[in-house]
C-alpha positions in Angstrom: 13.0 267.3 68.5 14.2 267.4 71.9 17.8 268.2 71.8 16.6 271.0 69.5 14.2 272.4 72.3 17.2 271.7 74.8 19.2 273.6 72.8 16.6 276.5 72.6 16.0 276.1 76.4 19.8 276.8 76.9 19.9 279.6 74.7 17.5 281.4 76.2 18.3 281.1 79.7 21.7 282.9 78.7 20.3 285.4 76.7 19.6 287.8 79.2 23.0 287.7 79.9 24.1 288.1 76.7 22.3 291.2 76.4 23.7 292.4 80.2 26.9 292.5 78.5 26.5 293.6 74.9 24.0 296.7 77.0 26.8 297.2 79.0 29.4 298.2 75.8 26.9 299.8 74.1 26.7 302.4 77.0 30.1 302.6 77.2 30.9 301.8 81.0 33.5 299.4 82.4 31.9 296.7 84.5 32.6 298.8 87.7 31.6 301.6 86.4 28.0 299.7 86.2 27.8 298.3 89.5 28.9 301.7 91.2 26.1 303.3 89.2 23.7 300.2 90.6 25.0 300.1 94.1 26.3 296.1 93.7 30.2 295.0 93.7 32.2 294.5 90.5 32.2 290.6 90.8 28.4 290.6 91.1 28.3 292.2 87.2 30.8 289.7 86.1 29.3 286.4 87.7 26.0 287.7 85.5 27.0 288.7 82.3 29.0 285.5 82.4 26.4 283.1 83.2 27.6 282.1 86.8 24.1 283.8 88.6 20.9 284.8 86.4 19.6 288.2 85.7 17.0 288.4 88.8 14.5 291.5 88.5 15.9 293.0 91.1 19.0 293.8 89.4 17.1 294.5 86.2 15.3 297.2 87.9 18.7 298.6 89.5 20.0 298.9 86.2 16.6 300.2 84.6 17.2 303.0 87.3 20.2 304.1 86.8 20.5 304.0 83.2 17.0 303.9 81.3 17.2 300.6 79.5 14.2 298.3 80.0 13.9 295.5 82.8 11.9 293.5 80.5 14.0 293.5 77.5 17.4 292.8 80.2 15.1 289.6 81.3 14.9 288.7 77.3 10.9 289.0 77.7 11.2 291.5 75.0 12.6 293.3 71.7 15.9 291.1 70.3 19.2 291.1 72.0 20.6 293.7 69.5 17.8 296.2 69.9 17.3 297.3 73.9 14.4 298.8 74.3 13.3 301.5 77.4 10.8 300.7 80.0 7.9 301.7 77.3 9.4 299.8 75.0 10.8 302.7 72.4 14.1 302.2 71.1 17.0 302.9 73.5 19.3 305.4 72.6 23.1 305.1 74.5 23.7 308.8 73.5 20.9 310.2 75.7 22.4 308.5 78.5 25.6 309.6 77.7 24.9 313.2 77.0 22.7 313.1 80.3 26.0 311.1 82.4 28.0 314.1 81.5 25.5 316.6 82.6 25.0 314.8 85.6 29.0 314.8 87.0 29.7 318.9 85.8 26.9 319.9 88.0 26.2 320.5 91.7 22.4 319.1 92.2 20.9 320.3 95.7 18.8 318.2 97.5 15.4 318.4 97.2 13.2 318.7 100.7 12.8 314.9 100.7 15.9 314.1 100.6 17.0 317.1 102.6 14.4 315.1 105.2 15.9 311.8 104.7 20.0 313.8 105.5 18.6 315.7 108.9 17.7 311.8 110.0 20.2 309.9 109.0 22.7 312.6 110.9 20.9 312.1 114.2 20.3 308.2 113.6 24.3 308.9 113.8 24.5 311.1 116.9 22.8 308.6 118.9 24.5 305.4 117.7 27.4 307.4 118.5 26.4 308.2 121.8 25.5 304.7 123.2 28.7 303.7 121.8 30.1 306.2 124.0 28.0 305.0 126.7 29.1 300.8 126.2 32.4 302.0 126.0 32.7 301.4 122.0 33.6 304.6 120.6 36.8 303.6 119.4 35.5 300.8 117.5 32.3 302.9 116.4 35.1 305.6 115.4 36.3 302.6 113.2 33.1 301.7 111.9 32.3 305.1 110.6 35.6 305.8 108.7 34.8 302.7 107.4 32.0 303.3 105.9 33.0 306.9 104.8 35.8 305.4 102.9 33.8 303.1 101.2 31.1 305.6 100.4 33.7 308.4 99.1 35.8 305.4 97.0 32.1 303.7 95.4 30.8 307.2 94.5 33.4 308.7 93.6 32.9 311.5 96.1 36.5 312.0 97.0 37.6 316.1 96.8 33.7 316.8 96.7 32.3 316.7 100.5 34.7 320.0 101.7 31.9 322.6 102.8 33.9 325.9 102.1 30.9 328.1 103.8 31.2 326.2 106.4 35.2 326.6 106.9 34.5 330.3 107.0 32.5 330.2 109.8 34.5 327.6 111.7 37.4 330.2 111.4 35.8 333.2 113.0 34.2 330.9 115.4 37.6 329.0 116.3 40.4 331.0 115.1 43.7 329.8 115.4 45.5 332.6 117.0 43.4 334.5 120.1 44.4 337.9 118.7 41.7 336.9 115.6 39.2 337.4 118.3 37.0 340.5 116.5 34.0 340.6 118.6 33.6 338.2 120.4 34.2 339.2 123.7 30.5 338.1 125.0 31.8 334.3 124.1 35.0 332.0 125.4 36.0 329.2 123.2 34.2 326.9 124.9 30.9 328.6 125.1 31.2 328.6 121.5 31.3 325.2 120.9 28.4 324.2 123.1 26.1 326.5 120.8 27.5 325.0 117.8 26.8 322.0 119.0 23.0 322.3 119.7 22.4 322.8 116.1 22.4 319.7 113.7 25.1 319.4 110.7 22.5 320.6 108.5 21.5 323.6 110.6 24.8 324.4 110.9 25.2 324.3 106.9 22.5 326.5 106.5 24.5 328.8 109.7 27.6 328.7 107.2 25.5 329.4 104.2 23.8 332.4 105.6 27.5 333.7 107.3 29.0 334.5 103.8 25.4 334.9 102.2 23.9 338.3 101.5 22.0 340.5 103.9 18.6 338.7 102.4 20.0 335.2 103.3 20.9 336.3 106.4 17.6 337.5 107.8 16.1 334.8 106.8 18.2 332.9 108.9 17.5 334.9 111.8 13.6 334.8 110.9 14.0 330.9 111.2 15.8 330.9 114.9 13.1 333.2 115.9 10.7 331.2 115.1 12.7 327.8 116.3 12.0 329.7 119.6 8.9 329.9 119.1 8.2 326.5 118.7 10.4 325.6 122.0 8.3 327.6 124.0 5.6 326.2 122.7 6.5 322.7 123.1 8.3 323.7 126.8 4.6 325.3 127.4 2.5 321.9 126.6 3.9 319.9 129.3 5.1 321.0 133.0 8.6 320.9 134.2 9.9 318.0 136.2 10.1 318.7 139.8 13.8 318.7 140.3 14.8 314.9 143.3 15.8 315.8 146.6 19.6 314.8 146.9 18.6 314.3 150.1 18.1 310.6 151.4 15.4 309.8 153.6 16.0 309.4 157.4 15.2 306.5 159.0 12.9 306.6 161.5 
């Protein structure tokens, strides 16, 4: 009686990694593939679906995320091993994740204002970790850091080819053109002064600058609308508090 309910123990502390792996061919993805879609390494999906480390609910909800299936039926709490089940617990079918997989990598999603939030951060969390590298005398290893990272990011999401703004290209080229006899209009401006306004607005700003440069007349006074009213708002916020009082360079004399 006890060996049996060893044996029964066993069995169903591997089950649900029997049904990582059997979930895993059903959908049709290579154990990479997986972990690239769950944000996790490659050795991480092997040392589960072979027993080495247990199906935690953590990863049950990654995978629940990014392909529909159940956590509770990946944690064997319910439905049988040959059935996978959806987070209501109706039948899972691999074709809707499929059919959905496909949909997802032929077309250009934009962000939506959250995450359009979240990208306007994280690009000045970046400026100013940057910066005080600049200022400890890092930048070169910060330069490191970051092309790192980028790498990692394009290779893991397969974002390689895809991050190319071509609006933005076009207005980089009037701005900065290569040979000074490109210069149409842009007598009022020098090179440099150029750059300094480009650099007071953020990457996104400067996105929507590009967008709006080979847009249609619509996009553009919109545009415009917006910097007039981003004026507005620096007035407003220079008017709620009083200027510093610019130091004396001089030093005072001793008596």
């Amino acid at each position: 009686m006890t060996r049996k309910s060893n044996t029964s123990m066993g069995q169903k502390k591997r089950e649900p990694h029997r049904r990582l792996r059997r979930f895993r061919d059903l959908i049709d993805l290579t154990q990479k593939e997986l972990a690239d879609l769950c944000g996790c390494s490659e050795p991480y999906i092997l040392s589960v679906e072979i027993g080495q480390r247990r199906m935690t609910p953590s990863l049950a909800e990654k995978i629940c995320f990014a392909t529909g299936v159940g956590p509770l039926w990946l944690l064997g709490k319910e439905g049988n091993a040959s059935e996978p089940l959806t987070l209501t617990g109706a039948p899972y079918h691999a074709e809707d994740f499929q059919g959905k997989r496909k949909r997802a990598l032929k077309r250009n999603i934009e962000p939506n204002e959250d995450q359009a939030s979240d990208i306007h951060h994280f690009c000045h969390v970046l400026t100013q970790l940057m910066q005080a590298a600049c200022r400890k005398g890092r930048f070169p290893m910060a330069r490191y850091y970051f092309r790192e990272m980028t790498d990692a990011m394009m290779q893991k999401l397969q974002l390689k080819g895809v991050i190319a703004s071509e609006d933005l290209r076009v207005l980089e080229q009037y701005l900065f053109p290569l040979r000074s006899g490109e210069l149409i209009d842009q007598e009022d401006f020098d090179r440099l002064e150029r750059d300094e306004l480009l650099r007071l607005m953020s990457p996104t700003g400067a996105n929507e600058w590009a967008h709006a440069f080979v847009g249609t007349k619509t996009e553009r006074d919109s545009f415009k609308d917006q910097l007039d009213r981003l004026r507005d708002l620096v007035d407003e916020s220079f008017s709620s508090r009083p200027p510093q009082t610019a130091k004396s360079s001089m030093k005072p004399q001793k008596a």
